[in-house]
DRENVOVO-660912 format. One record per residue (C-alpha): x, y, z; residue number from 0; residue in one letter. Coordinates in nm, 2 decimals. Each point is the difference from the previous one (the first is absolute). Last residue first. Example, Ala and Ser with C-alpha at 12.3 -4.5 7.8 and 13.67 -1.06 7.14 Angstrom:
BEGIN
1.37/-0.11/0.71/1/s .
-0.14/-0.34/0.07/0/a .
END
This chain:
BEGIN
0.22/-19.47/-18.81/229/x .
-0.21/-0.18/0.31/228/x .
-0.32/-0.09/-0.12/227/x .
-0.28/0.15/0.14/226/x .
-0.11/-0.12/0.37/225/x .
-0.35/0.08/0.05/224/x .
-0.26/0.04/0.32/223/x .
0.28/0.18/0.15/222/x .
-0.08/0.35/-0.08/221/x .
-0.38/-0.01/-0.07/220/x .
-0.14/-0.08/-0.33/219/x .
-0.19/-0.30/0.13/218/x .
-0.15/0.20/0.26/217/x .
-0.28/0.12/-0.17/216/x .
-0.23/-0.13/0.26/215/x .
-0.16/-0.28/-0.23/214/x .
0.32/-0.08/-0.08/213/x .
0.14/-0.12/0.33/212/x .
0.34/0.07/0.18/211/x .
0.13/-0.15/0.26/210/x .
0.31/0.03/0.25/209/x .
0.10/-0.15/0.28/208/x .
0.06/-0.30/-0.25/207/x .
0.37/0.13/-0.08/206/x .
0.17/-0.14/-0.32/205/x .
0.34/0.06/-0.10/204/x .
0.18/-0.06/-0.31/203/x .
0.37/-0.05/-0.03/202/x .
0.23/0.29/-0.01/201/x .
0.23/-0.02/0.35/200/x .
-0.17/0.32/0.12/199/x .
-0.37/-0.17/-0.10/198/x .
-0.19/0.11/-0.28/197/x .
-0.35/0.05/0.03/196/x .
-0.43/-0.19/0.00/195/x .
-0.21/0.05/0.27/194/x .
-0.30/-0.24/-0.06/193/x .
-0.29/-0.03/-0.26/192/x .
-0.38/-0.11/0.12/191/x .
-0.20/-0.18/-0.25/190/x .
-0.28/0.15/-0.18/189/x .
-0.33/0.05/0.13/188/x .
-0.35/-0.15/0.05/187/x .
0.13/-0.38/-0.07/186/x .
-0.32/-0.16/-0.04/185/x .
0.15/-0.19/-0.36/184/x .
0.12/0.14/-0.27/183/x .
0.23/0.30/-0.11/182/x .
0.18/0.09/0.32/181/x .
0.30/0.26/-0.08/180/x .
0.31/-0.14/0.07/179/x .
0.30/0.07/-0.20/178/x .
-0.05/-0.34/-0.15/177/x .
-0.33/0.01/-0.03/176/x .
-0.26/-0.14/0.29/175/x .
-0.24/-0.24/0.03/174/x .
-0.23/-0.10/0.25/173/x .
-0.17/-0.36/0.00/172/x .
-0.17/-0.04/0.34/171/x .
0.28/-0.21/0.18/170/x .
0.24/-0.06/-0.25/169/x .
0.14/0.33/-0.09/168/x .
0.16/0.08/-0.36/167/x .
0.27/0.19/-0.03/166/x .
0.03/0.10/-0.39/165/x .
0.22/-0.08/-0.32/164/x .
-0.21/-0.28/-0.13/163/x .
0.33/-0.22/0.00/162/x .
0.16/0.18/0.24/161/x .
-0.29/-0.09/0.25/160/x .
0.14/0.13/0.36/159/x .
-0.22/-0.16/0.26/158/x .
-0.24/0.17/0.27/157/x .
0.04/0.06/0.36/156/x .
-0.31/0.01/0.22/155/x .
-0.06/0.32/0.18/154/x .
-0.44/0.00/-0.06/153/x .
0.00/0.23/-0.30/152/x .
0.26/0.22/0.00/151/x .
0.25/-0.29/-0.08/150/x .
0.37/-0.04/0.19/149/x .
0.32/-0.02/-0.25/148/x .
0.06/0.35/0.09/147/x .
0.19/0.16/-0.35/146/x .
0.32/0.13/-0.01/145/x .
0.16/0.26/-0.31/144/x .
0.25/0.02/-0.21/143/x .
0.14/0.17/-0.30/142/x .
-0.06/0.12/-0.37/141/x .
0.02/-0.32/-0.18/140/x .
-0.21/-0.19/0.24/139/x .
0.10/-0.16/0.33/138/x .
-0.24/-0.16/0.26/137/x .
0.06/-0.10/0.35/136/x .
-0.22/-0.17/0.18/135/x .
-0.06/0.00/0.35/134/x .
-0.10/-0.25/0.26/133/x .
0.32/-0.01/0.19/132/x .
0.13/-0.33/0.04/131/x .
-0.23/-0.11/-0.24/130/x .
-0.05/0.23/-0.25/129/x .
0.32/0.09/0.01/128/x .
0.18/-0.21/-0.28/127/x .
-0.34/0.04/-0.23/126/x .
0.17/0.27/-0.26/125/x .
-0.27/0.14/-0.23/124/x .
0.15/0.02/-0.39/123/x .
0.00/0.24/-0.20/122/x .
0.34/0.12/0.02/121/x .
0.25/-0.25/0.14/120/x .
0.07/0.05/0.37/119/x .
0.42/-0.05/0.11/118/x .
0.08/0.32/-0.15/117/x .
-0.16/0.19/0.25/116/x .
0.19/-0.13/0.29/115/x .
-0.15/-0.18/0.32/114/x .
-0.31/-0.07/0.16/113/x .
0.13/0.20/0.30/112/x .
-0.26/-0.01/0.29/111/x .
-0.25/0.24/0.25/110/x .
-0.26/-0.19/0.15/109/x .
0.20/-0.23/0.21/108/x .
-0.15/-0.35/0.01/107/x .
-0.22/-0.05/0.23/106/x .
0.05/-0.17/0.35/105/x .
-0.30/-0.02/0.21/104/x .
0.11/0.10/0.39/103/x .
-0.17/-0.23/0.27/102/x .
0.10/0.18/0.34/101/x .
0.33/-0.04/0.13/100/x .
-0.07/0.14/0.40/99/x .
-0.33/-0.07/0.04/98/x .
0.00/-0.30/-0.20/97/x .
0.29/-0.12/0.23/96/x .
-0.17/0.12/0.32/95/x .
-0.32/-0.23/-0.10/94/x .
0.25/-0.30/-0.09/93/x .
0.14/0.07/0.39/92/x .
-0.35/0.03/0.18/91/x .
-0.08/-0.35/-0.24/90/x .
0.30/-0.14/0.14/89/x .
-0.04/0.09/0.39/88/x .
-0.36/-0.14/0.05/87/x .
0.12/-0.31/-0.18/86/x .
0.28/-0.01/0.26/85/x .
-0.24/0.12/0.28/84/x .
-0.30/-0.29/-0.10/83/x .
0.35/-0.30/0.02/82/x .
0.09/0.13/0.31/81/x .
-0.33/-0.02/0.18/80/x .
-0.08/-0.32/-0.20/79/x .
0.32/-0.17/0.15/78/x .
-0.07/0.18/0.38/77/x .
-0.32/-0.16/0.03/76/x .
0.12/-0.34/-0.16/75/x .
0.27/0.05/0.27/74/x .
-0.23/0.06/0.28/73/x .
-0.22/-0.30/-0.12/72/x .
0.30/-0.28/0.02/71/x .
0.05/0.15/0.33/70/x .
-0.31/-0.01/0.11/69/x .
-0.23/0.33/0.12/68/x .
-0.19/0.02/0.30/67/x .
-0.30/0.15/0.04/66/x .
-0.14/-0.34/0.15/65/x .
0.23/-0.19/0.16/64/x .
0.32/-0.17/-0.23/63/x .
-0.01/-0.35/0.00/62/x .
0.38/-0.14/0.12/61/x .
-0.12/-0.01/0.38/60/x .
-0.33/-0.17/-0.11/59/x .
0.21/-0.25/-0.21/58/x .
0.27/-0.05/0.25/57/x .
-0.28/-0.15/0.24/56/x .
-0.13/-0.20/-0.24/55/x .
0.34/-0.19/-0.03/54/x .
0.04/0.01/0.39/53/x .
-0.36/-0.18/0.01/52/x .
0.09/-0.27/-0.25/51/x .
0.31/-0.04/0.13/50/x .
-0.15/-0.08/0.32/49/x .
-0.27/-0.23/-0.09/48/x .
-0.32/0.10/-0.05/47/x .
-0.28/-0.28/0.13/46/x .
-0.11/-0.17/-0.32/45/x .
-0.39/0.12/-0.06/44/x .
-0.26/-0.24/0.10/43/x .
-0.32/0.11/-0.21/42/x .
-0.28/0.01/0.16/41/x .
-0.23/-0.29/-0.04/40/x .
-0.38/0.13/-0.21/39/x .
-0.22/-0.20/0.15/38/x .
-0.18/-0.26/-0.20/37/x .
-0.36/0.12/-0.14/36/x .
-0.26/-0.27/0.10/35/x .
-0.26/-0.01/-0.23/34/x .
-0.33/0.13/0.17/33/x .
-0.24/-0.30/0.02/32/x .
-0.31/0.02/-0.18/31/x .
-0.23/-0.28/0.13/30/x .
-0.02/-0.33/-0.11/29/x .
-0.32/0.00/-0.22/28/x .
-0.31/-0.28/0.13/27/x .
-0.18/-0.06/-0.29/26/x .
-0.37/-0.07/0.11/25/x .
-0.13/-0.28/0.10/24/x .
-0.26/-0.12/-0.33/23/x .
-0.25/-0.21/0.17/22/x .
-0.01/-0.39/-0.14/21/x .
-0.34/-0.05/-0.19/20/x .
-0.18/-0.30/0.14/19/x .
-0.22/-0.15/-0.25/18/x .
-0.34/-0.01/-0.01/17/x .
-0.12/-0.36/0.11/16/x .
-0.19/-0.13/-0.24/15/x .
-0.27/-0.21/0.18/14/x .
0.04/-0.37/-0.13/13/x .
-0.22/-0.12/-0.26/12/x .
-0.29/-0.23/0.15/11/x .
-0.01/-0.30/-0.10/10/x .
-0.32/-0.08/-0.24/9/x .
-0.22/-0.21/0.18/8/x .
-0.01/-0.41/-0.13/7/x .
-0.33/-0.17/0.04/6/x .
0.01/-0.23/0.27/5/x .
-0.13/-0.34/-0.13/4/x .
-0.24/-0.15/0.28/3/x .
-0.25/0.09/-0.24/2/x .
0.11/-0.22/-0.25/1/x .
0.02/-0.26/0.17/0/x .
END
């Protein structure tokens, strides 16, 4: 019986079966269509009406052609025209004025009465007309004479000092005595003396034509000194 017993086989495993792989299709890309651009629609323009036309009309008449000038630009033309001949016309008439009344520099006179002798005290340096007239007039006990108030140094005008009994320049520092002899200072000469006499009517007169300096001698000259009347 026990030989009639099959004796189990060991079942076959199944074949593997390799598996299928699926192809790979390719990507199919729409093609590239060219974007549609919409046309462009003219543009309907409103028919003209009639005014509108007439209106236009008047315009081109009204518009001046080429070379033409406006109105409104002919009398702008003829404004500027006008207005370049009157200027033109004032400065040609100033000129002729000059020409005819030219600058004149008004000095005072240089001949002048200072007035009578007995109105200067002796010793003393009278500054009345040293402005008007840039002169002094000095008086000492035996008579009169008139001194340049301009410095020989550099033509500034220096200042009476009665107190140190001397003109004394403030510009550089020259110094001058009371009849005027330079005694300090860069001065290189005295001070200048003017025409000094008697008028008709008997009051001093002075006359700046004339000049006399020291260094020349000229100080003793007639008319560089007034003595005192008797």
């Amino acid at each position: 019986m026990a030989e009639n017993e099959e004796t189990p086989q060991p079942e076959e495993a199944p074949e593997a079966t390799p598996e299928a792989t699926p192809e790979a299709t390719p990507e199919v890309t729409p093609e590239e269509t060219p974007e549609e651009t919409p046309e462009a629609t003219p543009e309907v323009t409103p028919e003209e009406t009639p005014e509108a036309a007439t209106a236009a009309t008047e315009e081109l008449i009204r518009s001046p052609l080429r070379g033409e000038v406006s109105r409104r630009g002919l009398f702008s033309t003829l404004g500027m025209g006008w207005a370049l001949f009157t200027g033109a016309s004032a400065l040609g008439v100033g000129a002729m004025t000059r020409f005819l009344f030219p600058n004149v520099l008004y000095e005072p006179p240089q001949q002048f009465k200072a007035g009578y002798p007995d109105e200067f005290t002796v010793g003393s340096v009278d500054l009345r007309f040293k402005a008007t007239y840039a002169v002094w007039i000095v008086r000492e006990p035996g008579g009169f004479y008139a001194l340049s108030t301009t410095c020989t140094h550099l033509g500034c005008t220096p200042n009476w000092l009665a107190a140190e009994g001397k003109f004394k320049c403030p510009c550089h520092g020259s110094g001058f005595i009371i009849s005027g002899i330079n005694v300090e200072g860069p001065a290189p000469r005295p001070l200048e003396r003017y025409k000094i006499g008697l008028a008709a009517d008997g009051q001093i007169e002075i006359d700046k034509n004339t000049k006399y300096q020291e260094e020349k001698g000229q100080w003793t000259m007639e008319g560089a000194y007034l003595s005192s009347p008797a």
